[in-house]
KEPA-129785 format. One record per residue (C-alpha): x, y, z. Coordinates in pm, 1 decimal. Example, Ala and Ser with C-alpha at 12.3 -4.5 7.8 and 13.67 -1.06 7.14 Angstrom:
2
{px = 1230.0, py = -450.0, pz = 780.0}
{px = 1367.0, py = -106.0, pz = 714.0}
This chain:
382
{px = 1534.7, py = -7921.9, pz = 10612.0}
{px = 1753.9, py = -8143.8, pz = 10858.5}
{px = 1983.9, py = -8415.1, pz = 10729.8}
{px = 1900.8, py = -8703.0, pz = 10736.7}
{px = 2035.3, py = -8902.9, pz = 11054.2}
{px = 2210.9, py = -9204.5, pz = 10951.1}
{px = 2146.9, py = -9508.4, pz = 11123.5}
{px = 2131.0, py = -9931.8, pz = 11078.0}
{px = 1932.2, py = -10202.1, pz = 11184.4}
{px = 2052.5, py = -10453.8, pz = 11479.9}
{px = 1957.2, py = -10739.3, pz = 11631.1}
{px = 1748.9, py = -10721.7, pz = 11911.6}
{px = 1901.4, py = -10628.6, pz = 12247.3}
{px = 1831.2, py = -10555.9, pz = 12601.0}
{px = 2174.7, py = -10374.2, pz = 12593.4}
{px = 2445.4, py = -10265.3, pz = 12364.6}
{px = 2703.6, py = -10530.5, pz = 12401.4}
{px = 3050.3, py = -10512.5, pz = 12232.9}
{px = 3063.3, py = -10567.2, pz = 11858.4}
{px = 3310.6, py = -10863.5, pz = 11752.8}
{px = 3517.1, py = -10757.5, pz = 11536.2}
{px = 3522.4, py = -11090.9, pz = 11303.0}
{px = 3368.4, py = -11386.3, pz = 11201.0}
{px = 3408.2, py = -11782.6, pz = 11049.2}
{px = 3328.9, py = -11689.7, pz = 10661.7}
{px = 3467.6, py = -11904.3, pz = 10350.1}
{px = 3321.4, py = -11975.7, pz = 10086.1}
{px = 3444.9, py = -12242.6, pz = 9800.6}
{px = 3424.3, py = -12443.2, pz = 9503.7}
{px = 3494.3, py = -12811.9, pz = 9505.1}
{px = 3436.9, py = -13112.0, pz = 9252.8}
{px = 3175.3, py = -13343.1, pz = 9384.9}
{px = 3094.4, py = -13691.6, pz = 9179.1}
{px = 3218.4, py = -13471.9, pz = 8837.7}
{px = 2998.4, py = -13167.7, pz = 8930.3}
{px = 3149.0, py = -12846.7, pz = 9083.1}
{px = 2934.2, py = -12744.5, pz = 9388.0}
{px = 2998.2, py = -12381.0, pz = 9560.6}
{px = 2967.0, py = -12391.7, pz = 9956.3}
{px = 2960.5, py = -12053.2, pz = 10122.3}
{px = 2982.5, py = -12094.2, pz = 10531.3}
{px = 2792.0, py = -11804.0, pz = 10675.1}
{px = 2954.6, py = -11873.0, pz = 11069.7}
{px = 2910.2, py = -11539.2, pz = 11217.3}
{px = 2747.7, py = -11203.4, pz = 11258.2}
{px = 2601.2, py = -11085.1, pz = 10972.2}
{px = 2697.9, py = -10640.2, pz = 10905.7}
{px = 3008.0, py = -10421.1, pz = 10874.4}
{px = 3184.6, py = -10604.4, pz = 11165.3}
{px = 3142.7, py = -10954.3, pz = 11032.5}
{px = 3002.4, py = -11110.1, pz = 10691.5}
{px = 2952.4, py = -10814.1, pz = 10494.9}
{px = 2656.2, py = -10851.0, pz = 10174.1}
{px = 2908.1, py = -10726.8, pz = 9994.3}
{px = 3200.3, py = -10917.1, pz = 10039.3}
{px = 2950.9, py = -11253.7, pz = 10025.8}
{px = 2837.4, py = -11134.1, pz = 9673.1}
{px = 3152.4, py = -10976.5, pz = 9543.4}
{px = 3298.0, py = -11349.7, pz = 9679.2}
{px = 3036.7, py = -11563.0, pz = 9498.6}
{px = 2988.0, py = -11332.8, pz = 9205.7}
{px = 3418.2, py = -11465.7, pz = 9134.2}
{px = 3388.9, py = -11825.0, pz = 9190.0}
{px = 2954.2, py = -11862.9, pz = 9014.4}
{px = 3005.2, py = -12042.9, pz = 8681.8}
{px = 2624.5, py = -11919.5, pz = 8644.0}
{px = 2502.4, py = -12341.6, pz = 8637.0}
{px = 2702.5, py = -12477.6, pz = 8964.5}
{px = 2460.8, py = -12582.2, pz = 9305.8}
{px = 2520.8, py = -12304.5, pz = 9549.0}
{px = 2524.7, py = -12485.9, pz = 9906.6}
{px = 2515.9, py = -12185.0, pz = 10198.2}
{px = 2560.1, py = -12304.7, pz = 10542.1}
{px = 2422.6, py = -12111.2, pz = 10828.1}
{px = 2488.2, py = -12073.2, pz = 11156.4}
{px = 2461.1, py = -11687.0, pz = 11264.2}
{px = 2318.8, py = -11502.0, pz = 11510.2}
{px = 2216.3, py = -11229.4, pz = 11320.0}
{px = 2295.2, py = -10887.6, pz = 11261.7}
{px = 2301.3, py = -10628.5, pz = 11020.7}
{px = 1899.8, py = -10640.9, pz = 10849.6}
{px = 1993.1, py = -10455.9, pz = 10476.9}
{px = 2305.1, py = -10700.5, pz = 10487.9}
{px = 2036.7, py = -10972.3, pz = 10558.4}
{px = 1793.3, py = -10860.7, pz = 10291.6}
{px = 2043.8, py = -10797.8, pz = 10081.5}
{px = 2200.3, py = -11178.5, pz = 10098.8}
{px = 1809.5, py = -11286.5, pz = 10061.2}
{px = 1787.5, py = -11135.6, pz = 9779.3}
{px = 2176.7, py = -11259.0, pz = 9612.5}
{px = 2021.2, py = -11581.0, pz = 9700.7}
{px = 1722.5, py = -11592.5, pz = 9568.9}
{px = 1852.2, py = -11444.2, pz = 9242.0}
{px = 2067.7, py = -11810.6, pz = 9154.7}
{px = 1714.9, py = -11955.9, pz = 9163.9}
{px = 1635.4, py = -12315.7, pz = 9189.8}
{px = 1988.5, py = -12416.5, pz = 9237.3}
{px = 2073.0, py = -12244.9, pz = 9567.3}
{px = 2015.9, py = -12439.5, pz = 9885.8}
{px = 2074.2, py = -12308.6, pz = 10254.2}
{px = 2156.4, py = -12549.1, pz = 10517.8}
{px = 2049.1, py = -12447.2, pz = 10878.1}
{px = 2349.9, py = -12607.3, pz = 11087.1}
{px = 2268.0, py = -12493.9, pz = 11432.4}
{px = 2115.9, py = -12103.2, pz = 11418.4}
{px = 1997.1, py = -11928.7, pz = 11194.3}
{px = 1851.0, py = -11567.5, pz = 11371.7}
{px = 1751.2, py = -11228.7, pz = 11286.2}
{px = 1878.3, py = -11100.1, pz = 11037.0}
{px = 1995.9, py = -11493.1, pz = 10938.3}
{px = 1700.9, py = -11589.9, pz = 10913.3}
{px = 1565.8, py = -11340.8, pz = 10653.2}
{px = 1919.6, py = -11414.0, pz = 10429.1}
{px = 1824.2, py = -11782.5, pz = 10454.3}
{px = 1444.7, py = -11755.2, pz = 10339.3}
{px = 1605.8, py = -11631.5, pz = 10031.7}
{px = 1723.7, py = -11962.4, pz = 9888.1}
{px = 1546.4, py = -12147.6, pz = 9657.0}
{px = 1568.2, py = -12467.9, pz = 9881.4}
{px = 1629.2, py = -12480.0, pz = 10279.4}
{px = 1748.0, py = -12737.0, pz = 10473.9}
{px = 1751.6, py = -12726.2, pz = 10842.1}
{px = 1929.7, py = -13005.4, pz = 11059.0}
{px = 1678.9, py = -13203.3, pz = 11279.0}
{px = 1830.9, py = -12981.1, pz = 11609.6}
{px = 1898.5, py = -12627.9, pz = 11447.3}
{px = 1641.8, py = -12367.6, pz = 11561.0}
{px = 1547.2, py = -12095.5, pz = 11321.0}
{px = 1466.0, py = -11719.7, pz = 11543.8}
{px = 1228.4, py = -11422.1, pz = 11401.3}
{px = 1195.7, py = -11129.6, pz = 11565.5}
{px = 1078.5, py = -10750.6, pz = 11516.0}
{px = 1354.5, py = -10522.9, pz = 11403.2}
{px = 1572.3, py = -10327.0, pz = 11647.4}
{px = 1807.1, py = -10025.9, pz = 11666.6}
{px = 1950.7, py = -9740.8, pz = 11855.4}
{px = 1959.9, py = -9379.7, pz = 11829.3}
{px = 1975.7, py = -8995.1, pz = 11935.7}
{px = 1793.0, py = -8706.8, pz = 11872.2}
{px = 1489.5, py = -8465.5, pz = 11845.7}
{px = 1146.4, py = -8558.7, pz = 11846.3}
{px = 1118.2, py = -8544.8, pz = 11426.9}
{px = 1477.5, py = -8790.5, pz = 11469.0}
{px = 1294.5, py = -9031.7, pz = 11682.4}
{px = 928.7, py = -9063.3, pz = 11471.8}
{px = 1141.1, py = -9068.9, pz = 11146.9}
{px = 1304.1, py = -9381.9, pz = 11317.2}
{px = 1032.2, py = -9529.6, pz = 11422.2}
{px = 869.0, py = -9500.4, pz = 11058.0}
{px = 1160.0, py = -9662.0, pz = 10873.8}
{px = 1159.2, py = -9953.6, pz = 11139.4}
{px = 803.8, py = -10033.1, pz = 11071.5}
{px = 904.4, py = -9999.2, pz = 10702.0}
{px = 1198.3, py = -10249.6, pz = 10763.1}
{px = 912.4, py = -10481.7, pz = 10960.5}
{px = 718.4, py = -10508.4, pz = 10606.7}
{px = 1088.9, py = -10594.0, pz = 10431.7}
{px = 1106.6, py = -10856.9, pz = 10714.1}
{px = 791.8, py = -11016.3, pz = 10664.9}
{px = 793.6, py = -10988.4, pz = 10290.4}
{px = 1064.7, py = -11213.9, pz = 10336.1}
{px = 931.2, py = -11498.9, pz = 10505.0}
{px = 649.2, py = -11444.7, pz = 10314.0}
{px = 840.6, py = -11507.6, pz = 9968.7}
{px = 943.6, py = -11826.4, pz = 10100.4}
{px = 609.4, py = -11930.6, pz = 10215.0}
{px = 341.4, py = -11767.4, pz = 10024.6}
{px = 62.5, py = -11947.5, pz = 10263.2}
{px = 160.2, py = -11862.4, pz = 10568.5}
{px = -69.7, py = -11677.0, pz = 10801.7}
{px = 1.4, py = -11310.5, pz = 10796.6}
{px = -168.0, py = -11214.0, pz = 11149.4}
{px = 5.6, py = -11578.8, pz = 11271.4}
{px = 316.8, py = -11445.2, pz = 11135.4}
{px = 356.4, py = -11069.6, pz = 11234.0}
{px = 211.0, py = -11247.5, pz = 11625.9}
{px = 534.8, py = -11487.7, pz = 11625.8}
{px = 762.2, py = -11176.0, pz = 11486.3}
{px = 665.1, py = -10974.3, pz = 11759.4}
{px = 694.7, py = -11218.1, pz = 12019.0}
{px = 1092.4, py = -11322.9, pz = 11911.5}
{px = 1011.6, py = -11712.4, pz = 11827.3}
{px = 1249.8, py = -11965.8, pz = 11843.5}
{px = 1120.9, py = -12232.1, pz = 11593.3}
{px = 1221.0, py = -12585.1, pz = 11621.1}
{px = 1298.3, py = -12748.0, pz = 11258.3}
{px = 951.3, py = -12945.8, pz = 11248.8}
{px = 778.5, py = -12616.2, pz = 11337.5}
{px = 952.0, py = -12428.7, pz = 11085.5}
{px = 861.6, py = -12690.9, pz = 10853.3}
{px = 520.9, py = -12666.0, pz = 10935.9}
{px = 491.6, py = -12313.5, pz = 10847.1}
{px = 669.2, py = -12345.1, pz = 10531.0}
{px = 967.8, py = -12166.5, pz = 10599.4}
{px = 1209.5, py = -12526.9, pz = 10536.6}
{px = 1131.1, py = -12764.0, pz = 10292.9}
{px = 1340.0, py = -13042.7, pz = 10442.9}
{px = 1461.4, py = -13182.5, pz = 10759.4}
{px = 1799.4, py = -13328.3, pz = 10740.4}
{px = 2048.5, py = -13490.1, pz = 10953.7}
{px = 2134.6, py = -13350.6, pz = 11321.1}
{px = 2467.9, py = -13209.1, pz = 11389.4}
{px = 2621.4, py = -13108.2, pz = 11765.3}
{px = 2514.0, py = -12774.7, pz = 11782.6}
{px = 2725.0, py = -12682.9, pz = 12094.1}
{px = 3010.6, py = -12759.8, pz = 11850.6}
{px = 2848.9, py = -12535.6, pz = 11583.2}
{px = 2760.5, py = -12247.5, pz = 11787.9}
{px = 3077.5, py = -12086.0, pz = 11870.7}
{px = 2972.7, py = -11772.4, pz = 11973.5}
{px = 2715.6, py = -11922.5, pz = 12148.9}
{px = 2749.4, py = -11621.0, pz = 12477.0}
{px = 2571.1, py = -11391.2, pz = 12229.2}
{px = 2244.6, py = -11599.5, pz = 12260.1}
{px = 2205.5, py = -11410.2, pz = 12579.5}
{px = 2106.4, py = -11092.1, pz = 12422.1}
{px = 1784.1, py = -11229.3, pz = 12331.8}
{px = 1465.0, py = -11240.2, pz = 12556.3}
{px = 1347.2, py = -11562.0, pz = 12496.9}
{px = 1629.8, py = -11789.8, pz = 12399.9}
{px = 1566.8, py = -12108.4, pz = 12507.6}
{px = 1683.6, py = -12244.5, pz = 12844.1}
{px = 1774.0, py = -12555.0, pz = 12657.7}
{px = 2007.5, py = -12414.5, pz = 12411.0}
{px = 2182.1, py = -12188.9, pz = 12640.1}
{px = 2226.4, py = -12484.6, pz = 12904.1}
{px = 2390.7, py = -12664.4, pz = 12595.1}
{px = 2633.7, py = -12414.8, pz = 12569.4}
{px = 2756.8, py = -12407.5, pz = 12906.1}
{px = 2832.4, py = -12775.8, pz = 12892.2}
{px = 3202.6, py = -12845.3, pz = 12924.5}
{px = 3340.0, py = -13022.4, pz = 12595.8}
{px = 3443.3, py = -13356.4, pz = 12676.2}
{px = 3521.8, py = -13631.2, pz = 12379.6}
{px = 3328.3, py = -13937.3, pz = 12528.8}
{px = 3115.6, py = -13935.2, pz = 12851.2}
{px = 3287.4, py = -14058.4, pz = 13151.3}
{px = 3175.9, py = -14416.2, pz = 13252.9}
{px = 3047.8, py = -14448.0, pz = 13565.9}
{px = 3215.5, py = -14720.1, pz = 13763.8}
{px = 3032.8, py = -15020.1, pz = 13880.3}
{px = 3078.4, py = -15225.3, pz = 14201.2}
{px = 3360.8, py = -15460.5, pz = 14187.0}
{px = 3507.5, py = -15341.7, pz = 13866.1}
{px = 3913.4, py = -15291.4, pz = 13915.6}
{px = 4039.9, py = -14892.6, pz = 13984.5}
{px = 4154.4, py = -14766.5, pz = 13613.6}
{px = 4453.8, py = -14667.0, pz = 13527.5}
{px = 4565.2, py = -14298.3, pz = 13552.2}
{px = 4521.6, py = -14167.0, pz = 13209.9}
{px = 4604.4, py = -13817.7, pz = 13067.5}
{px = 4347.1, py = -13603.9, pz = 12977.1}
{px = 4201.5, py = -13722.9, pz = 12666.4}
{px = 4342.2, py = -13494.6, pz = 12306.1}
{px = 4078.3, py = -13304.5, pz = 12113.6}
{px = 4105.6, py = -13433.0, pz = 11779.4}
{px = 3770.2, py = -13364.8, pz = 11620.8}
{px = 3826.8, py = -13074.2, pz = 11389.9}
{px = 3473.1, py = -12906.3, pz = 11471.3}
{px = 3586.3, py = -12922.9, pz = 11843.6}
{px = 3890.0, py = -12808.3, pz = 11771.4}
{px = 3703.9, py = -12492.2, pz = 11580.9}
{px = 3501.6, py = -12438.4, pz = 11862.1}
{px = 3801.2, py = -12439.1, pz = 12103.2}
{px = 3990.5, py = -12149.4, pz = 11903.0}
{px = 3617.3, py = -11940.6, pz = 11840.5}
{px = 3588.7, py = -11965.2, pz = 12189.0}
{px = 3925.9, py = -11859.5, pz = 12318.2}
{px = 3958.0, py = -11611.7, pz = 12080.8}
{px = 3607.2, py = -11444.3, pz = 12191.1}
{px = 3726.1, py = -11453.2, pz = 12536.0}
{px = 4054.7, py = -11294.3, pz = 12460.1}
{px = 3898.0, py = -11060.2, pz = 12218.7}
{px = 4096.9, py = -11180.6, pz = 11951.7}
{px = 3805.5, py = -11250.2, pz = 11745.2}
{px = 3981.1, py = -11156.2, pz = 11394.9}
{px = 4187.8, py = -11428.1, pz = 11444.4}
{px = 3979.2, py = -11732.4, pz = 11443.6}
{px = 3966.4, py = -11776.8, pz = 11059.2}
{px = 4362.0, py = -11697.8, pz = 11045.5}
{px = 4400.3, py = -11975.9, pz = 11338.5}
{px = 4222.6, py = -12243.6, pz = 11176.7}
{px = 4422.4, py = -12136.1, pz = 10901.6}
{px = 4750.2, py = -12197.7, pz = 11011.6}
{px = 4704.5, py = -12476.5, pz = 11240.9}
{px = 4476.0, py = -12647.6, pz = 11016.3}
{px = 4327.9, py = -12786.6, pz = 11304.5}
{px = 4566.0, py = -13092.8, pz = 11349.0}
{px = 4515.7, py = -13177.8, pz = 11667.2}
{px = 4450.8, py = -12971.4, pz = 12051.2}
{px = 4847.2, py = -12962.4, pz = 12101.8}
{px = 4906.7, py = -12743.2, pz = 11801.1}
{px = 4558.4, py = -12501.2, pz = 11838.2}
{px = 4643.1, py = -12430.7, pz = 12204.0}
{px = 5030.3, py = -12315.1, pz = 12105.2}
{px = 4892.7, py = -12118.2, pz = 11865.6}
{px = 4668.0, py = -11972.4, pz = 12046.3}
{px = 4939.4, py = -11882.4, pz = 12267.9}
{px = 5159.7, py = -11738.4, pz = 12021.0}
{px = 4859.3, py = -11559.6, pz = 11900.3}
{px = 4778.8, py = -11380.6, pz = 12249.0}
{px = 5155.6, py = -11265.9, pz = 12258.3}
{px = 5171.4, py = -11134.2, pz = 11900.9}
{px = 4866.0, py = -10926.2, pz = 11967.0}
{px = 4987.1, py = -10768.0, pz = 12249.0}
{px = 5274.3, py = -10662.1, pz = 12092.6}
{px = 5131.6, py = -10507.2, pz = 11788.9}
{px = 4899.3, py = -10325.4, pz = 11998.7}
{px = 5218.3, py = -10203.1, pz = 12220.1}
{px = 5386.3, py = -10104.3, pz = 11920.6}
{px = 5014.5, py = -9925.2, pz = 11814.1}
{px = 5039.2, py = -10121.1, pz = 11471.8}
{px = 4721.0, py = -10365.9, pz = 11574.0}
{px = 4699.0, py = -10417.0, pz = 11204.8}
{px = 5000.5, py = -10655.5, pz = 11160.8}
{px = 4878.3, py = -10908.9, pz = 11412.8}
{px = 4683.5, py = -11078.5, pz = 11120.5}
{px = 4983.3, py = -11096.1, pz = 10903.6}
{px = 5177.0, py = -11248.3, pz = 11178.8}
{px = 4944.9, py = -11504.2, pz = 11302.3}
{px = 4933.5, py = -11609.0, pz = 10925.8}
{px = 5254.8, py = -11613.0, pz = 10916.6}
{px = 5290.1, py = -11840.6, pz = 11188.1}
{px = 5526.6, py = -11622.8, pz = 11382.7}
{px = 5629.8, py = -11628.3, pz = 11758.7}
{px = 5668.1, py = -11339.4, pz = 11979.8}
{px = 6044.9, py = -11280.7, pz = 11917.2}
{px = 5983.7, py = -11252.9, pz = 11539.4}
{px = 5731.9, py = -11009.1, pz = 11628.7}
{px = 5929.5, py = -10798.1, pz = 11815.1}
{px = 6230.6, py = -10785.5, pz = 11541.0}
{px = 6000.9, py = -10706.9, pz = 11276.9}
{px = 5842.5, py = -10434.4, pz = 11451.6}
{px = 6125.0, py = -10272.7, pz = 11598.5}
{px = 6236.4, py = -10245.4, pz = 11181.7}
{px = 5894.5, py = -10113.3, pz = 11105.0}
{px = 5907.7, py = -9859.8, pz = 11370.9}
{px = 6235.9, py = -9718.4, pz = 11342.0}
{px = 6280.5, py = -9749.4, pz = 10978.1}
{px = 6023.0, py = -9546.9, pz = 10980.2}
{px = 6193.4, py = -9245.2, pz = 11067.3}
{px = 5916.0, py = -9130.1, pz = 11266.5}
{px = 5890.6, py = -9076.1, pz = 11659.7}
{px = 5743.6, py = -9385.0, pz = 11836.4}
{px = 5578.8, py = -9487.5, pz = 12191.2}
{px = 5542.0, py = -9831.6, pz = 12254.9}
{px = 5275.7, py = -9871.3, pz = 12529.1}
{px = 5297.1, py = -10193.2, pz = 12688.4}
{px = 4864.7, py = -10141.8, pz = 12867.1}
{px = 4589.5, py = -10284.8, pz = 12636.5}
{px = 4359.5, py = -10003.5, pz = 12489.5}
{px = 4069.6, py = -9955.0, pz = 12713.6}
{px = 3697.5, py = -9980.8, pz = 12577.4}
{px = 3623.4, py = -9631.0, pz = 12470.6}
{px = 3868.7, py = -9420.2, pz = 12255.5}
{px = 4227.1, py = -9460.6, pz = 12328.1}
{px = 4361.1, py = -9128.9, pz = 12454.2}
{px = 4632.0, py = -8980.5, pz = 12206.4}
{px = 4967.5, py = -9057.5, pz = 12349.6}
{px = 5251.0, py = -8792.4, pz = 12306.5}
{px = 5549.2, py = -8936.5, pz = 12041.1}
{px = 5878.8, py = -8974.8, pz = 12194.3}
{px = 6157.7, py = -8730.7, pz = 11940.9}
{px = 6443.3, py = -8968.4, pz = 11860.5}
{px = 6767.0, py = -8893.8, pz = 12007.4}
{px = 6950.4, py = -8584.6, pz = 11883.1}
{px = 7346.5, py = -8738.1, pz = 11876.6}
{px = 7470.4, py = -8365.7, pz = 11840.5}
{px = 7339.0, py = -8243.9, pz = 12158.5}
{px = 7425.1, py = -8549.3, pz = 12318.1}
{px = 7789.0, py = -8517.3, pz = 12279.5}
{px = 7780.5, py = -8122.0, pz = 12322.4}
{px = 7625.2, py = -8177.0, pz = 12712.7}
{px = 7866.9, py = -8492.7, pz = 12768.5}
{px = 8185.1, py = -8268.1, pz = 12665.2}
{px = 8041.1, py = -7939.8, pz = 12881.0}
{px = 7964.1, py = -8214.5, pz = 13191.1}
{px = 8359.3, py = -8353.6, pz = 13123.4}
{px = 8493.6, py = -8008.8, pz = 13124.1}
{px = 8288.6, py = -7923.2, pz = 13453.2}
{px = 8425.5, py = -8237.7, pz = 13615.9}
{px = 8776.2, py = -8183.2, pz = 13555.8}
């Protein structure tokens, strides 16, 4: 009998697109009105690159007093399905006391973990996607039909799902608008009983983030994705009527909202493909104003680089925690690598996409033969 191929779940895509290597996850316990109140901000992909099931449980499992309101904030594109199903069912395990709150997105595989709550609350502008399961893989006929069984398998899982949250929901309606990728509004996802409330709107360009990865749906909304290619601009700029007096030259106006500010690292992060560093960025800067987030974001660039120079990409974490610049970076590194005791190659080009060829170590110096072939190239000379 062949092995069994092992494979996972996806969200939908025309193509494979890189996988971001991080995400905007906390989760915490604060005292509200003399009542302790767990929030858990699911901002991100949802699978073994981003918010992993089991981190989220092994993280709520530590800080769940077993009587506290669990609050979990979406806004996620999706991702991993068993990591979705498997939050859904973490969820729905706290019972009555668990609420999810749709900020902005909650799609795929986001959607199924936030069906799992007891109570969900989507803001007025937040959309809510479902959408037939999707993966990729390789092989022999049997390989491919096996596949294609456990995805219709995983469709039942998926519809199950929605299905638990609203038992009267229409199942033909339902499997019609799964296999059609539907992008439901809050007062249609209300209507079909898969929100019980509608609360207050938030700016979802601000909430987004990763907002680019909308595009690897089919039917994403013109709407939404023209939202996200809006510049970010604090107020609108009047337009000038006749007669009223020139303005004054002004600088450009300081970002000092701190969800803008969020957005501003997420998304120059993402471009850099730095995307591990977003949560260690807000971190450090704790968002005080656009000044600070841009030099870090500097310093941030630069510390990367270096660590993946030195081939020690694992540090840059530590350092952008840490707050350091480039030329702490360098010391520290240089101590690492030569204390080491081991040959090194610093190579100052960025890994490519695929597989970094394997670079040949440089042998340290040998001081022995060194001043052997200077005393034979003396003796020559005189």
């Amino acid at each position: 009998m062949k092995p069994l191929m092992p494979f996972r779940i996806f969200n939908k895509a025309e193509v494979v697109t890189p996988v971001q290597d991080q995400q905007w996850y906390r989760i915490k316990a604060e005292t509200r009105a003399e009542q302790t109140v767990i929030e858990i901000y699911i901002y991100g992909e949802i699978g073994g690159w981003g918010i992993t099931a089991n981190n989220f449980i092994q993280d709520l499992k530590a800080l769940d007093d077993g009587v506290s309101p669990v609050v979990v904030a979406f806004n996620t594109i999706g991702g991993d399905l068993f990591d979705g199903l498997a939050i859904h069912n973490a969820l729905n395990r706290l019972g009555e006391r668990c609420t999810a709150r749709i900020d902005a997105l909650a799609a795929s595989a986001g959607s199924v973990a936030a069906c799992g709550a007891h109570r969900v609350v989507m803001a007025s502008n937040a959309m809510l996607m479902i959408h037939n399961p999707w993966t990729w893989t390789s092989g022999d006929a049997e390989d491919l039909r096996r596949v294609a069984d456990v995805l219709d398998q995983t469709l039942e899982a998926i519809i199950a799902a929605y299905k638990a949250k609203s038992p009267d929901i229409d199942d033909a309606e339902l499997r019609r608008m799964v296999n059609d990728e539907t992008w439901l509004t809050a007062q249609e996802a209300l209507a079909l009983g898969l929100t019980d409330e509608i609360g207050n709107g938030v700016e979802v360009k601000a909430c987004l983030g990763q907002g680019a990865v909308m595009k690897r749906y089919r039917q994403t909304p013109k709407a939404l994705l023209d939202l996200l290619d809006e510049p970010t601009t604090n107020d609108p700029d009047p337009t000038p009527k006749p007669g009223d007096p020139a303005p004054d030259p002004v600088p450009d106006p300081v970002v000092s909202d701190a969800s803008k500010l969020a957005l501003l690292i997420t998304q120059a992060c993402e471009k850099a493909g730095i995307s591990s560093l977003i949560e260690p960025l807000i971190a450090s800067t704790k968002l005080e104003d656009e000044a600070t987030v841009l030099a870090a974001l500097t310093r941030a660039k630069a510390v990367r680089d270096l660590c993946v120079a030195a081939r020690l990409p694992e540090l840059t974490v530590e350092f952008v925690k840490a707050g350091l610049d480039a030329t702490a970076v360098r010391a520290r590194l240089f101590d690492k690598l030569v204390g080491s005791g081991k040959g090194f190659e610093i190579n100052n080009s960025l890994p490519p996409a695929d597989d970094d060829p394997e670079h040949i170590k440089a042998k340290l110096p040998n001081p022995t033969n060194i001043w052997s072939a200077r005393r034979q190239a003396t003796r020559k000379g005189a």
